[in-house]
PDBQT receptor file of N, H, CA, C and O in Angstrom, charges set to zero:
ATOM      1  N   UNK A   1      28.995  57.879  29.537  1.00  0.00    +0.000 N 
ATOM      2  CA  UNK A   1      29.760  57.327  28.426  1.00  0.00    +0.000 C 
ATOM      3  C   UNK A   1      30.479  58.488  27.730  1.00  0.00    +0.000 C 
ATOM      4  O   UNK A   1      29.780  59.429  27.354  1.00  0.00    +0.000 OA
ATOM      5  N   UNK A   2      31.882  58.523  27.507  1.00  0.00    +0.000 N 
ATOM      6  H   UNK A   2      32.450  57.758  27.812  1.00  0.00    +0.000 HD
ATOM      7  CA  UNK A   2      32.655  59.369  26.709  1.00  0.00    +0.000 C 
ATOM      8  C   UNK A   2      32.034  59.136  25.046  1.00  0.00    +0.000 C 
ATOM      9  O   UNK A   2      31.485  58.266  24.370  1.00  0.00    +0.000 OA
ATOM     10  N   UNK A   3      32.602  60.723  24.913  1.00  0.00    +0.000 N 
ATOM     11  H   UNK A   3      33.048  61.430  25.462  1.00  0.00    +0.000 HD
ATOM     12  CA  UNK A   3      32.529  60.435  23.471  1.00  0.00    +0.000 C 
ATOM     13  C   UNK A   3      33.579  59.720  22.201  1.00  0.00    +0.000 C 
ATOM     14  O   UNK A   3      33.538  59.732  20.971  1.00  0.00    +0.000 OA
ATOM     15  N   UNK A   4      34.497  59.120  23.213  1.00  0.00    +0.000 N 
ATOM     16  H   UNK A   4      34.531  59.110  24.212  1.00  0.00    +0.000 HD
ATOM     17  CA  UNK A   4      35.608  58.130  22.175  1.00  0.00    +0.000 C 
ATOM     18  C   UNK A   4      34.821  56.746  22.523  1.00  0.00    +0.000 C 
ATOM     19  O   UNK A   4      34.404  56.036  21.607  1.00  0.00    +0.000 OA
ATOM     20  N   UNK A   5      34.661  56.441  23.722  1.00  0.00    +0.000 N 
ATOM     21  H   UNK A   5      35.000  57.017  24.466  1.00  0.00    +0.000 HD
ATOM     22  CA  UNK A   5      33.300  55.035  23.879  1.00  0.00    +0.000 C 
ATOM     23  C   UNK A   5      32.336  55.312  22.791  1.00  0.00    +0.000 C 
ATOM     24  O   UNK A   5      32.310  54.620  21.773  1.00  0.00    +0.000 OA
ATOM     25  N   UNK A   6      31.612  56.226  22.973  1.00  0.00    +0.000 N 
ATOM     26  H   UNK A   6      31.633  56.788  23.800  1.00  0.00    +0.000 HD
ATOM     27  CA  UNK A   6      30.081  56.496  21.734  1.00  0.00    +0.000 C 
ATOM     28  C   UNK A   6      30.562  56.161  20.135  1.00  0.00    +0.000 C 
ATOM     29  O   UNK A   6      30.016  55.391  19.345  1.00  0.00    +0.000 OA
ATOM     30  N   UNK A   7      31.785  57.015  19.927  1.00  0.00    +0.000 N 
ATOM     31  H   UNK A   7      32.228  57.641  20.569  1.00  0.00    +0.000 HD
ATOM     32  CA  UNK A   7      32.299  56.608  18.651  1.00  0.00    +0.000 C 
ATOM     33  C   UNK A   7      32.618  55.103  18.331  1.00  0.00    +0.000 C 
ATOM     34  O   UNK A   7      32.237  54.517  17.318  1.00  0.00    +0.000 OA
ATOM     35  N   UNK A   8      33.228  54.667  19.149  1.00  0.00    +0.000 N 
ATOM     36  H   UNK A   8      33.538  55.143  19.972  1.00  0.00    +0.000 HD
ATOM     37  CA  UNK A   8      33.941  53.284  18.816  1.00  0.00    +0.000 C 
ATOM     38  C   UNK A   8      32.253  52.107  18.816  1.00  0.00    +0.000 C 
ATOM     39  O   UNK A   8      31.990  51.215  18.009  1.00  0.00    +0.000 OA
ATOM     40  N   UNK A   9      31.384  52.593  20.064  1.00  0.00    +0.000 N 
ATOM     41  H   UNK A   9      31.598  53.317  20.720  1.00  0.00    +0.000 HD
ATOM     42  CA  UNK A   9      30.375  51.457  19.058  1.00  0.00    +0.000 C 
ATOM     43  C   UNK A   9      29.752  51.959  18.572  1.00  0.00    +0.000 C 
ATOM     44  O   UNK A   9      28.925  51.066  18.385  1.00  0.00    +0.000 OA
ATOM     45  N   UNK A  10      29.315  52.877  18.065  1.00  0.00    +0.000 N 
ATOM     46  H   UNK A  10      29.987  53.602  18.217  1.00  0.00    +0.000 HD
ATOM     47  CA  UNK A  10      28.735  53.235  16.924  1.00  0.00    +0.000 C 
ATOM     48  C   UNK A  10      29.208  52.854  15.706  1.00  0.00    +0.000 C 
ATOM     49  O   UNK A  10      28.565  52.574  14.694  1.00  0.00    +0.000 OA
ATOM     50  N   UNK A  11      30.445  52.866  15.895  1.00  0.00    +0.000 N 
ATOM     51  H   UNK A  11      30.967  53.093  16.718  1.00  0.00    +0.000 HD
ATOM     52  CA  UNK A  11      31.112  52.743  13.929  1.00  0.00    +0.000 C 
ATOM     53  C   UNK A  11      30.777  51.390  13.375  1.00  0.00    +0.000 C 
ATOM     54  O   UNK A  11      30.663  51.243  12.158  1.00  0.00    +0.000 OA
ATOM     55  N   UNK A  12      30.592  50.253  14.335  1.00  0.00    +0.000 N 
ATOM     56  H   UNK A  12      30.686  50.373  15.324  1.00  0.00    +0.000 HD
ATOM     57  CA  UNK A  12      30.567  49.040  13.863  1.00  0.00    +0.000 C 
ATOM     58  C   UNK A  12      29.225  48.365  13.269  1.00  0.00    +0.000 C 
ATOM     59  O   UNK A  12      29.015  47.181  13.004  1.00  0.00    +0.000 OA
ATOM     60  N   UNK A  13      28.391  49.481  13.146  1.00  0.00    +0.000 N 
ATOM     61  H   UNK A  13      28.562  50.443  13.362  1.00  0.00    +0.000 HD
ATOM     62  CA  UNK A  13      27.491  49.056  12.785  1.00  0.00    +0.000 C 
ATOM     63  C   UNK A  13      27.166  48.752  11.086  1.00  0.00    +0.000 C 
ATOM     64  O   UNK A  13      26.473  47.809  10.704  1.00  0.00    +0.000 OA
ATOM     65  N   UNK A  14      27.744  49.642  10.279  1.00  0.00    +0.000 N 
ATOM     66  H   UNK A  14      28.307  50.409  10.589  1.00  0.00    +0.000 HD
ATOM     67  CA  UNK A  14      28.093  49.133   8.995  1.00  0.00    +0.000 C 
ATOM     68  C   UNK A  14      28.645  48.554   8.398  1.00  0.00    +0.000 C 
ATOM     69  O   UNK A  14      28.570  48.659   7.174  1.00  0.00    +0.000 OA
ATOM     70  N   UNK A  15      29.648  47.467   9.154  1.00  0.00    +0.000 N 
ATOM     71  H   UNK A  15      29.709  47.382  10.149  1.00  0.00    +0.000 HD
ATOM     72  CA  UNK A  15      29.555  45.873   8.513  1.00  0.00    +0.000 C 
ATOM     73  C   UNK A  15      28.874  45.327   8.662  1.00  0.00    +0.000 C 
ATOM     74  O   UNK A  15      28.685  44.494   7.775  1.00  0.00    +0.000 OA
ATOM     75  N   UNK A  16      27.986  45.304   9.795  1.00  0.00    +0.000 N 
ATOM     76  H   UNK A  16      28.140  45.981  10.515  1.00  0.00    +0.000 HD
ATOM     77  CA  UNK A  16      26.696  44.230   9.829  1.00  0.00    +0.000 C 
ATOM     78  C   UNK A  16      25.509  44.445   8.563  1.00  0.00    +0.000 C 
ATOM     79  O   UNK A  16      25.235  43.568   7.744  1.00  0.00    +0.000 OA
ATOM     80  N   UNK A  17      24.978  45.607   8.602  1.00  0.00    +0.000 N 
ATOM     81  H   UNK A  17      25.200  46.320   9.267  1.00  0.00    +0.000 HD
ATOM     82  CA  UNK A  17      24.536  46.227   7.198  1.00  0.00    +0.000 C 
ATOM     83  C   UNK A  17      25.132  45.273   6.414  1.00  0.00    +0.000 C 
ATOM     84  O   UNK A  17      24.886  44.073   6.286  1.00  0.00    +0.000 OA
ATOM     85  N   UNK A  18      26.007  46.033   5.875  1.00  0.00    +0.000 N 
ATOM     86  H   UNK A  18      26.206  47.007   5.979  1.00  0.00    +0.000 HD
ATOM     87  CA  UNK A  18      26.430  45.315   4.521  1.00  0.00    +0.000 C 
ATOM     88  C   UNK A  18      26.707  43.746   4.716  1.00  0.00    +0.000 C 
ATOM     89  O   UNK A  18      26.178  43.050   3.849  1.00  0.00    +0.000 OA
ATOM     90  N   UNK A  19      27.258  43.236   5.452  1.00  0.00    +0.000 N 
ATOM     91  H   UNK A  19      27.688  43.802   6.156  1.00  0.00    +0.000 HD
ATOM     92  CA  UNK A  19      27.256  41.560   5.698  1.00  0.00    +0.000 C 
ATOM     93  C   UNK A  19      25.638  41.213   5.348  1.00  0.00    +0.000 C 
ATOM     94  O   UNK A  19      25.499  40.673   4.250  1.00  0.00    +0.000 OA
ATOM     95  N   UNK A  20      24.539  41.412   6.023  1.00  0.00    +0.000 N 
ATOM     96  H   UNK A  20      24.652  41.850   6.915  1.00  0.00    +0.000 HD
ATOM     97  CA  UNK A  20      23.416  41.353   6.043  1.00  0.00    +0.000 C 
ATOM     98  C   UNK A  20      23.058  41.287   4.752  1.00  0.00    +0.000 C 
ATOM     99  O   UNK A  20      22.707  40.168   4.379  1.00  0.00    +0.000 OA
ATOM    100  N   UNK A  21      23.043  42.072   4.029  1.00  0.00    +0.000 N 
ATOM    101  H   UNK A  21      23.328  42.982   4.333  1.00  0.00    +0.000 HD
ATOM    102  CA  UNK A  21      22.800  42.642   2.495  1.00  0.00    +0.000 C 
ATOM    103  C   UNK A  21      23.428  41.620   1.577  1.00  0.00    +0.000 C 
ATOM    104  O   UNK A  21      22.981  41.179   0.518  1.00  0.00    +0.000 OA
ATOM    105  N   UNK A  22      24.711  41.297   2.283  1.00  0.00    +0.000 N 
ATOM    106  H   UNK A  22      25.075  41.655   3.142  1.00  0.00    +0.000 HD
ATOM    107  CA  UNK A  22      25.242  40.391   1.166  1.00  0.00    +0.000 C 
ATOM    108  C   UNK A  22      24.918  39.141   1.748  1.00  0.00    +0.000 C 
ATOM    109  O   UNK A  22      25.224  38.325   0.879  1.00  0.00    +0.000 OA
ATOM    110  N   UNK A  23      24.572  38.666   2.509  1.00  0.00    +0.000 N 
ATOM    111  H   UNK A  23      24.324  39.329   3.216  1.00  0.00    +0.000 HD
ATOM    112  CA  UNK A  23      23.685  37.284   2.823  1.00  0.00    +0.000 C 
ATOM    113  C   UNK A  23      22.821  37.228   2.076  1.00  0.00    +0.000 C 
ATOM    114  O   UNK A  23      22.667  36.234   1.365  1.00  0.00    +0.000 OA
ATOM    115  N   UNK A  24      22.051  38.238   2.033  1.00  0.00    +0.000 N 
ATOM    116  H   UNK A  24      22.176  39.045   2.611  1.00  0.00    +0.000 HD
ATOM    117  CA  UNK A  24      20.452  37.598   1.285  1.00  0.00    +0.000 C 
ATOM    118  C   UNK A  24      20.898  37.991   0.114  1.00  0.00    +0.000 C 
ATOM    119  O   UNK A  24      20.203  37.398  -0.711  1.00  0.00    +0.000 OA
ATOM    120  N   UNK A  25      21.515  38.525  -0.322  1.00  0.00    +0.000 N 
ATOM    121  H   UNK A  25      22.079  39.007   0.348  1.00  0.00    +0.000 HD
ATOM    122  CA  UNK A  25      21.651  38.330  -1.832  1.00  0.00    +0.000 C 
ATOM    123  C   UNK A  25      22.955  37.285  -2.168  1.00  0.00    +0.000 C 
ATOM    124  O   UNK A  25      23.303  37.316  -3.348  1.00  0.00    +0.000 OA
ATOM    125  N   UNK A  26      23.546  36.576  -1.487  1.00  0.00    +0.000 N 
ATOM    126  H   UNK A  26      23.264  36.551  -0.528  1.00  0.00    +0.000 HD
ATOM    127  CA  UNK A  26      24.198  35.038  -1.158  1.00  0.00    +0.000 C 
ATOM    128  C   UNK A  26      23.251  33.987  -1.584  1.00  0.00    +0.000 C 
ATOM    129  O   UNK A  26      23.396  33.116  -2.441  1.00  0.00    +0.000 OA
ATOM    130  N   UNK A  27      22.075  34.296  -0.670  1.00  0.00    +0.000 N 
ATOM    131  H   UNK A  27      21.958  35.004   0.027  1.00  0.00    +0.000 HD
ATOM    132  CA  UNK A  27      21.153  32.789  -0.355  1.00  0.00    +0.000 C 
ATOM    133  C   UNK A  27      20.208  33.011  -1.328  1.00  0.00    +0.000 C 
ATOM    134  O   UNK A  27      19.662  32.031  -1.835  1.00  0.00    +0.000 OA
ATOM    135  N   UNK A  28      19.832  34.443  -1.781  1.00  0.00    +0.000 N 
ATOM    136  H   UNK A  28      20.275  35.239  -1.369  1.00  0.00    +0.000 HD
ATOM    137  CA  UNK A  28      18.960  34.293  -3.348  1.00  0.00    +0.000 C 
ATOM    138  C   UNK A  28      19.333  33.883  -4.652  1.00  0.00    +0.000 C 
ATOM    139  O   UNK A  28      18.684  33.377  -5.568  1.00  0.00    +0.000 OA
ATOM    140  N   UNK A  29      21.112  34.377  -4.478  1.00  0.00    +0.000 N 
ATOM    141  H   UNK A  29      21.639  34.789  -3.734  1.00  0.00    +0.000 HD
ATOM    142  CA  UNK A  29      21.739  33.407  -5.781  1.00  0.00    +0.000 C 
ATOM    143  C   UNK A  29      21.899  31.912  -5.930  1.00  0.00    +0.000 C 
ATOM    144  O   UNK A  29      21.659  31.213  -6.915  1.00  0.00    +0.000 OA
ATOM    145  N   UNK A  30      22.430  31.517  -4.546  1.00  0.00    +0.000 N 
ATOM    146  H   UNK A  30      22.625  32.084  -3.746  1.00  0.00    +0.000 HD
ATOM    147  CA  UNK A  30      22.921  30.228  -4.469  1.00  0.00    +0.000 C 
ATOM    148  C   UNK A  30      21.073  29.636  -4.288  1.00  0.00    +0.000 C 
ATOM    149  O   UNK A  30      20.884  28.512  -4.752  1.00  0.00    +0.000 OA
ATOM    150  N   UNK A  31      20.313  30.064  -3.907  1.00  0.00    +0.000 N 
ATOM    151  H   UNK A  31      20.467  30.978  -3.530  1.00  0.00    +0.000 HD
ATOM    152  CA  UNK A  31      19.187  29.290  -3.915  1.00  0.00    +0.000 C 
ATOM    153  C   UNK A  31      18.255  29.171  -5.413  1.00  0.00    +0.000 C 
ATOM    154  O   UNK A  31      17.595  28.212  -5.814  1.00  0.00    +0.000 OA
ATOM    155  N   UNK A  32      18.449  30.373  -5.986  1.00  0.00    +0.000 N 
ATOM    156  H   UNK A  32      18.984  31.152  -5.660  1.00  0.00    +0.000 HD
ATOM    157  CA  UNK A  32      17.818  30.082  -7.457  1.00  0.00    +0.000 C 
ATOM    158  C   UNK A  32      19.025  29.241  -8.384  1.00  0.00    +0.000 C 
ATOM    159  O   UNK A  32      18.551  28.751  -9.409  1.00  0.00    +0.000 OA
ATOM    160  N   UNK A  33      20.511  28.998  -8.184  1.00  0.00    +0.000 N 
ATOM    161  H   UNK A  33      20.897  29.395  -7.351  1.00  0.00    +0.000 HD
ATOM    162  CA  UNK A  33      21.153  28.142  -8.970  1.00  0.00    +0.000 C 
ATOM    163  C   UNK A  33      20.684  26.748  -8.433  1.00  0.00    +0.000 C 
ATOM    164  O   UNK A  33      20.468  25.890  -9.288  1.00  0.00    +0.000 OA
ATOM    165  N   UNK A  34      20.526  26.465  -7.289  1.00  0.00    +0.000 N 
ATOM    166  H   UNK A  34      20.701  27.163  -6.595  1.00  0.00    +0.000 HD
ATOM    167  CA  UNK A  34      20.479  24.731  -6.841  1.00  0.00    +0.000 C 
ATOM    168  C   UNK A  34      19.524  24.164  -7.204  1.00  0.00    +0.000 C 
ATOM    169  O   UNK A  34      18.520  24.841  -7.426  1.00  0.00    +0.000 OA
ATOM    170  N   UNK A  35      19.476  22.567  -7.417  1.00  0.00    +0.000 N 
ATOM    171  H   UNK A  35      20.292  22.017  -7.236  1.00  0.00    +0.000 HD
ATOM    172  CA  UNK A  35      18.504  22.198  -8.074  1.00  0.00    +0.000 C 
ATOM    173  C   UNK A  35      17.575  21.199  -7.386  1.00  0.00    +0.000 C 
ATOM    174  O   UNK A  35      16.399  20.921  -7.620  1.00  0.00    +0.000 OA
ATOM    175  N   UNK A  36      18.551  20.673  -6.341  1.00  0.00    +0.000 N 
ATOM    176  H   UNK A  36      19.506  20.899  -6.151  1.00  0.00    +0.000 HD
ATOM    177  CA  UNK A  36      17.689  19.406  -5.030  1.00  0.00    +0.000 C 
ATOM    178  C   UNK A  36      18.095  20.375  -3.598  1.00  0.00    +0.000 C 
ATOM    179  O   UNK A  36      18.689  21.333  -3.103  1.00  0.00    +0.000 OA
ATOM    180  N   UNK A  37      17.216  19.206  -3.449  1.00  0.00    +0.000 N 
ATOM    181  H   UNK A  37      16.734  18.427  -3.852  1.00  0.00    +0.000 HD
ATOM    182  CA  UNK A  37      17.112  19.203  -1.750  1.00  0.00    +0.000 C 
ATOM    183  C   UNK A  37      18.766  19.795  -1.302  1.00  0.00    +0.000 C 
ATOM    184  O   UNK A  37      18.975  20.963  -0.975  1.00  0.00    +0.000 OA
ATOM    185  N   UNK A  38      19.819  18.742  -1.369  1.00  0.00    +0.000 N 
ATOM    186  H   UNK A  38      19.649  17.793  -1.635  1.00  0.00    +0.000 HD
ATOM    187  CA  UNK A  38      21.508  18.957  -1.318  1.00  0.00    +0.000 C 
ATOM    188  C   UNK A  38      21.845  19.884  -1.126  1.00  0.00    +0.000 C 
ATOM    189  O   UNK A  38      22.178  20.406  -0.062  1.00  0.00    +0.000 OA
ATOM    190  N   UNK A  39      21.803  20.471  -2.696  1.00  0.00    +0.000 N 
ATOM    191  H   UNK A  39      21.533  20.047  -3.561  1.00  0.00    +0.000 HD
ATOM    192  CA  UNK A  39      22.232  21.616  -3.570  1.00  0.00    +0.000 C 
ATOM    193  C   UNK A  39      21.393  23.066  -2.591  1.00  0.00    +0.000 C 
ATOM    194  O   UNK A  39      21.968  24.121  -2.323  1.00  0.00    +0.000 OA
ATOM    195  N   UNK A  40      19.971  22.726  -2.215  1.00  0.00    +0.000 N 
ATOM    196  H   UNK A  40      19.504  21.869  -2.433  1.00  0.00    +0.000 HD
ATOM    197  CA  UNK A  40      20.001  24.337  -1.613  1.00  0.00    +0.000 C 
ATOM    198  C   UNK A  40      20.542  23.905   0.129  1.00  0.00    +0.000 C 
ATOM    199  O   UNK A  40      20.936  24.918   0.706  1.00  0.00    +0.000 OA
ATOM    200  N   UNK A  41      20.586  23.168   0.635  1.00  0.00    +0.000 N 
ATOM    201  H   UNK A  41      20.266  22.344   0.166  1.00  0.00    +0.000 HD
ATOM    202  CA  UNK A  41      21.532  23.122   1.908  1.00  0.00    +0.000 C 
ATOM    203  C   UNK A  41      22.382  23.847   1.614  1.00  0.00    +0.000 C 
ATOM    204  O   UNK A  41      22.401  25.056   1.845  1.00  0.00    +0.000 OA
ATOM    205  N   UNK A  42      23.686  22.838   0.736  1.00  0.00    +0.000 N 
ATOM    206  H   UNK A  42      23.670  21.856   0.548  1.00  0.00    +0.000 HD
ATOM    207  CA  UNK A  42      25.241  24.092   0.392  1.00  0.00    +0.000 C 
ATOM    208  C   UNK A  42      24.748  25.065   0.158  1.00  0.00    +0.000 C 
ATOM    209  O   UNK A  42      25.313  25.857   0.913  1.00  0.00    +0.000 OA
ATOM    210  N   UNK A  43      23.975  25.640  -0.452  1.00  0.00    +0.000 N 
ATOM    211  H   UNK A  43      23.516  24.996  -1.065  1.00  0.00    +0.000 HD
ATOM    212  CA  UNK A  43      23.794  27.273  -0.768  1.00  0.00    +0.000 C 
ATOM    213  C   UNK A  43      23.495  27.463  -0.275  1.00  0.00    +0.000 C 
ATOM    214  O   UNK A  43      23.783  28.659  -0.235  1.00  0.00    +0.000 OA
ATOM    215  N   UNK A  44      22.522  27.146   0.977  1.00  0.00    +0.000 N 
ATOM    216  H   UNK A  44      22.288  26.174   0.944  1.00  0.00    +0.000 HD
ATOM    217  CA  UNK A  44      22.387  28.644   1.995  1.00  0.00    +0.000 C 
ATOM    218  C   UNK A  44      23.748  28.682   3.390  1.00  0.00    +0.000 C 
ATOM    219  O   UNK A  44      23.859  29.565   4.241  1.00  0.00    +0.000 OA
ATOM    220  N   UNK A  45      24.768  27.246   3.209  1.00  0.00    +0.000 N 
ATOM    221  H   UNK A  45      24.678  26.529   2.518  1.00  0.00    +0.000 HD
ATOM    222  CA  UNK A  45      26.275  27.354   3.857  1.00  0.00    +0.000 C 
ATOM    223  C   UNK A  45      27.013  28.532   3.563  1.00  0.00    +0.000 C 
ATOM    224  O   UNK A  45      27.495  29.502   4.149  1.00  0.00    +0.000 OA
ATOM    225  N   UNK A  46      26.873  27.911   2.062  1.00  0.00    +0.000 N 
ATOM    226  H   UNK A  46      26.481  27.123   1.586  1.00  0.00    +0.000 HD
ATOM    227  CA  UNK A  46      27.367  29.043   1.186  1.00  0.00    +0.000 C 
ATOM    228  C   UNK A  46      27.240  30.525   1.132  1.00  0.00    +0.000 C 
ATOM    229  O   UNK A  46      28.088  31.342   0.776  1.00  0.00    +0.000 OA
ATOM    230  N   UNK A  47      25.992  30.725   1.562  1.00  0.00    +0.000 N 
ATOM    231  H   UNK A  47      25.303  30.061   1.852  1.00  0.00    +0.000 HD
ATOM    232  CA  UNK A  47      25.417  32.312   1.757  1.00  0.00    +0.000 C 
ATOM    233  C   UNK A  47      26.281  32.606   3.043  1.00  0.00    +0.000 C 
ATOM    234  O   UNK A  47      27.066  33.536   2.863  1.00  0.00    +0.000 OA
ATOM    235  N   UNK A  48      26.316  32.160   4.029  1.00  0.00    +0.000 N 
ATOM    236  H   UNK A  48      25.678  31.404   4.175  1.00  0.00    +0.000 HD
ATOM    237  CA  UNK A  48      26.952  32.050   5.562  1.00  0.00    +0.000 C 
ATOM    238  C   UNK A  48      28.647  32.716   5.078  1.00  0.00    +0.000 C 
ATOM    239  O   UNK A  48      29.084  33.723   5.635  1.00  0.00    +0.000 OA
ATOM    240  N   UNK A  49      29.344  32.067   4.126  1.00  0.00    +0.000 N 
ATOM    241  H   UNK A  49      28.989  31.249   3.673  1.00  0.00    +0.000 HD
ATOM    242  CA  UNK A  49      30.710  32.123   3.788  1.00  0.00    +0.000 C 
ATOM    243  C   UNK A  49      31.039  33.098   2.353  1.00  0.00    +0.000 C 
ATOM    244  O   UNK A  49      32.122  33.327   1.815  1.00  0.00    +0.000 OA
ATOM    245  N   UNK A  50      29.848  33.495   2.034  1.00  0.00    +0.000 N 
ATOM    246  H   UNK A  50      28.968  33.309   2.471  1.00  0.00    +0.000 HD
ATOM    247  CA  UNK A  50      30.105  34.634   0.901  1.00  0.00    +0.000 C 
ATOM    248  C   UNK A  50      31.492  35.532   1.224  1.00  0.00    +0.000 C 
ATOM    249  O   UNK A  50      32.026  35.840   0.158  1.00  0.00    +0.000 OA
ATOM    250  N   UNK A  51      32.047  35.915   2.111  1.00  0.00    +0.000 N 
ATOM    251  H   UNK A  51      31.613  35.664   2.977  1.00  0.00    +0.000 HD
ATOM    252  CA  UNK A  51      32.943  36.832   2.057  1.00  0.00    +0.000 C 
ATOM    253  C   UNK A  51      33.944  35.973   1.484  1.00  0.00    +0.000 C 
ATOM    254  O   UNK A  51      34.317  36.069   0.315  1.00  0.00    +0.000 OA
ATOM    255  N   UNK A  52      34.399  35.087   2.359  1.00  0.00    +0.000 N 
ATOM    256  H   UNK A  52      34.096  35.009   3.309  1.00  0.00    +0.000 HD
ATOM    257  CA  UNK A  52      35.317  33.993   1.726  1.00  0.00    +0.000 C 
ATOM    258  C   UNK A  52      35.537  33.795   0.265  1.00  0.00    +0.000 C 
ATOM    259  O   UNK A  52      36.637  33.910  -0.276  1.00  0.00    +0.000 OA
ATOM    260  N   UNK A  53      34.833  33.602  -0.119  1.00  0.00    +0.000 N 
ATOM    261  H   UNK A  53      33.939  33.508   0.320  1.00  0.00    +0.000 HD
ATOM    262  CA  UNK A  53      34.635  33.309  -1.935  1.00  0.00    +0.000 C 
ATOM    263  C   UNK A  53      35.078  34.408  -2.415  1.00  0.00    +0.000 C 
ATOM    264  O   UNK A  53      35.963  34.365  -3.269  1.00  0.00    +0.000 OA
ATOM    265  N   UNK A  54      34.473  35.835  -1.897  1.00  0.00    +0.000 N 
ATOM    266  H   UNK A  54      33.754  35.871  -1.203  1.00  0.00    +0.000 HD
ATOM    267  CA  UNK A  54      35.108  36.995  -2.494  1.00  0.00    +0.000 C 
ATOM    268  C   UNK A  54      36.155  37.284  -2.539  1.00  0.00    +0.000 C 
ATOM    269  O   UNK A  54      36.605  37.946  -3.475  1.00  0.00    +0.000 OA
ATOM    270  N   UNK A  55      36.873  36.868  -1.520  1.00  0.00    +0.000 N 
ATOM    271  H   UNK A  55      36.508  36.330  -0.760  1.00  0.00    +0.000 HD
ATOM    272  CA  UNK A  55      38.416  37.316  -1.274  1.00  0.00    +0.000 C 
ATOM    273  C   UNK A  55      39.045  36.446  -2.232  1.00  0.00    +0.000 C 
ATOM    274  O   UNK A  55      39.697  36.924  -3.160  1.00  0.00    +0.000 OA
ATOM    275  N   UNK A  56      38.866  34.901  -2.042  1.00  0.00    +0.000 N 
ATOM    276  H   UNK A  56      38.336  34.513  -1.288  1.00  0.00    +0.000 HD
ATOM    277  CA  UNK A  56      39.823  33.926  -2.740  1.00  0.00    +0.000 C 
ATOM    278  C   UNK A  56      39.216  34.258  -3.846  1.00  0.00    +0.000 C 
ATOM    279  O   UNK A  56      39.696  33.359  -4.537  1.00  0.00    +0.000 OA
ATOM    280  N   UNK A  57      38.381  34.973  -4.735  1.00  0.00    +0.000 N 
ATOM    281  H   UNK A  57      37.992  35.703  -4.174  1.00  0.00    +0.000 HD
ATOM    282  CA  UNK A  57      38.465  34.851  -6.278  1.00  0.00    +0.000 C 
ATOM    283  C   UNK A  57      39.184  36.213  -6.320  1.00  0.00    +0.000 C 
ATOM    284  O   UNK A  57      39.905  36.388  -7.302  1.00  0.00    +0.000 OA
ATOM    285  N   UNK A  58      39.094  37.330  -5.300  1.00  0.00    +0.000 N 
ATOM    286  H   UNK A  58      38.508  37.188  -4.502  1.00  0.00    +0.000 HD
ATOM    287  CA  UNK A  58      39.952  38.518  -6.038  1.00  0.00    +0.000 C 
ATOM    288  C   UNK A  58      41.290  38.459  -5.641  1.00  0.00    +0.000 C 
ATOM    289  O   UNK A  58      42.058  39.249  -6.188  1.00  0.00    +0.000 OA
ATOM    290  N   UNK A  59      41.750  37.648  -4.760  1.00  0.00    +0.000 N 
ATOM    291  H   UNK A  59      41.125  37.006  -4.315  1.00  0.00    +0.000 HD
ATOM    292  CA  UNK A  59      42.957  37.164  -4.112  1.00  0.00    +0.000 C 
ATOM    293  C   UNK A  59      43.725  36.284  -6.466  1.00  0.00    +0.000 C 
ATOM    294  O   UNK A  59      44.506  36.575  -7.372  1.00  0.00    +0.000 OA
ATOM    295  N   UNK A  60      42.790  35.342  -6.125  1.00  0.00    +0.000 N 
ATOM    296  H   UNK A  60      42.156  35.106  -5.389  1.00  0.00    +0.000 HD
ATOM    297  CA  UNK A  60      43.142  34.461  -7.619  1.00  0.00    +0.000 C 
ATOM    298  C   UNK A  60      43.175  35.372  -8.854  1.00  0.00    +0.000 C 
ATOM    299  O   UNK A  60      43.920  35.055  -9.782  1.00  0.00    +0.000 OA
ATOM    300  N   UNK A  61      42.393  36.526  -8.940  1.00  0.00    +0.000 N 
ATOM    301  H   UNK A  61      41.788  36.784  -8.186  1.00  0.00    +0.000 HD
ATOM    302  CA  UNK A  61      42.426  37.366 -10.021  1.00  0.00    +0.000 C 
ATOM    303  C   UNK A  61      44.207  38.130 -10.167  1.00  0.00    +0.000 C 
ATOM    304  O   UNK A  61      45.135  38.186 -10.975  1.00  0.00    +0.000 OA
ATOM    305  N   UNK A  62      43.851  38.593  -8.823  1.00  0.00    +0.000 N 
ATOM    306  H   UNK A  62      43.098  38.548  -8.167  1.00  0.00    +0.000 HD
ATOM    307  CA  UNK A  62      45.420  39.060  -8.666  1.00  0.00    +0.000 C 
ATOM    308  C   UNK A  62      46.155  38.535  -8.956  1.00  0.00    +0.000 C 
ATOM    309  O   UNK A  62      46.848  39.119  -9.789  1.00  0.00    +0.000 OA
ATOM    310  N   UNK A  63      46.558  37.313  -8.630  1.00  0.00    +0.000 N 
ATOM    311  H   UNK A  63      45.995  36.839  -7.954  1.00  0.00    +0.000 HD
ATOM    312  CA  UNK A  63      48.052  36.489  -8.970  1.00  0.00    +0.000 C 
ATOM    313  C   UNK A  63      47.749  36.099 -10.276  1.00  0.00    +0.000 C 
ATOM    314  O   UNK A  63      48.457  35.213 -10.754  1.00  0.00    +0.000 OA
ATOM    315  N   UNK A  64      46.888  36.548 -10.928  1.00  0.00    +0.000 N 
ATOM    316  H   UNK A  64      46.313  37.268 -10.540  1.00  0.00    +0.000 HD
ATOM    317  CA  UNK A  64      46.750  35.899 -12.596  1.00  0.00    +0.000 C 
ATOM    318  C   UNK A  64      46.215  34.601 -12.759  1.00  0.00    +0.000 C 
ATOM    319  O   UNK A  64      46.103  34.117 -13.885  1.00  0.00    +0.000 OA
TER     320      UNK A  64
C-alpha cells in the first residue's frame, strides 16, 4: 500500500468520531425532551438526521 492510499483512508476516520458523538448526544436530547411511546420513536429518527437540523437552522440564521 502507498503512502497516498494510507493517507486517504486514514483521514476519514474523524467524521465518524464526531457523527458518533453527535448521535448520542442527538438521542440523549431528543430522548429526555419526549414524553410517549411516539415522541421517543421521532427522537431517536431524529438523532439519525441531527446534521440536517444543523445545517437548515444555520442555513435560516443566515438569511435572517
Amino acid at each position: 500500500m502507498s503512502n497516498e492510499q494510507r493517507r486517504r483512508t486514514t483521514a476519514s476516520g474523524g467524521g465518524s468520531a464526531l457523527y458518533g458523538l453527535g448521535f448520542i448526544g442527538a438521542f440523549v436530547w431528543c430522548w429526555q425532551q419526549a414524553s410517549g411511546f411516539g415522541e421517543h420513536i421521532v427522537g431517536v429518527l431524529k438523532a439519525f438526521v441531527w446534521p440536517a437540523f444543523l445545517v437548515y437552522d444555520a442555513f435560516k440564521a443566515l438569511n435572517g
